[in-house]
N, C-alpha and C positions, 0 to 999 in steps of 0.2 A: 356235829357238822365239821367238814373237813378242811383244811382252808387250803386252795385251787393248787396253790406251789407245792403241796407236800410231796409230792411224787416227782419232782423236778429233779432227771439224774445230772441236772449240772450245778444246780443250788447243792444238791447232795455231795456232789465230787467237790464242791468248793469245801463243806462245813467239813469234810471228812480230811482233807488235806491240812486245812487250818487247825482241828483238833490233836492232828499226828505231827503238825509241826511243833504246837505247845509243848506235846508229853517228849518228843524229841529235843525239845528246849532245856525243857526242866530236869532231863536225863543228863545231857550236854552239861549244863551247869555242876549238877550234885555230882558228877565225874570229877570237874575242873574244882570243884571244892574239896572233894576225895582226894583228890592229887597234890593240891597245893597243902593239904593238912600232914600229909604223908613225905613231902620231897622235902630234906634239909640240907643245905638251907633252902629258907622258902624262896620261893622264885616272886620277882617283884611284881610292881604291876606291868610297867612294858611289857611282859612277857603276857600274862595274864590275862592281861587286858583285851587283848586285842583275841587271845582265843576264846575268852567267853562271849564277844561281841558278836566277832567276825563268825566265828561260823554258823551259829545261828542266823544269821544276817545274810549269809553266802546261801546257805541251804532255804529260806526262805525268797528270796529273790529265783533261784534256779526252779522249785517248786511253783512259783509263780507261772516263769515265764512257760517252763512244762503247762501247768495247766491253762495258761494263754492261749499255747500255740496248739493246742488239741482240740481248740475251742471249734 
């Protein structure tokens, strides 16, 4: 038996955003991990910091408000 929501293209478009934001996450990161193993000297945290946060954080807000405003 099917449960009623499974063919919901807006439930879909939400889990499908959310799953591309993860794997774009976690790319994001192992990048900024790659980078900071590789750059000498290493670059501190201010610097660091704020790009492993920030742009995942930027990129999921803009994704948001995209899939808000198409609603």
């Amino acid at each position: 038996m099917e449960h009623p929501s499974a063919h919901d293209p807006e439930r879909q478009r939400r889990h499908r955003f959310i799953l591309v934001w993860m794997l774009g996450t976690a790319l994001w990161i192992a990048a900024m991990l790659i980078a900071e193993a590789t750059i000498r000297p290493a670059p501190t945290f201010y610097v660091m910091g704020p790009l492993v946060f920030c742009v995942p954080t930027l990129g999921f807000v803009v994704g948001y408000l995209m899939f808000w405003r198409l609603r």
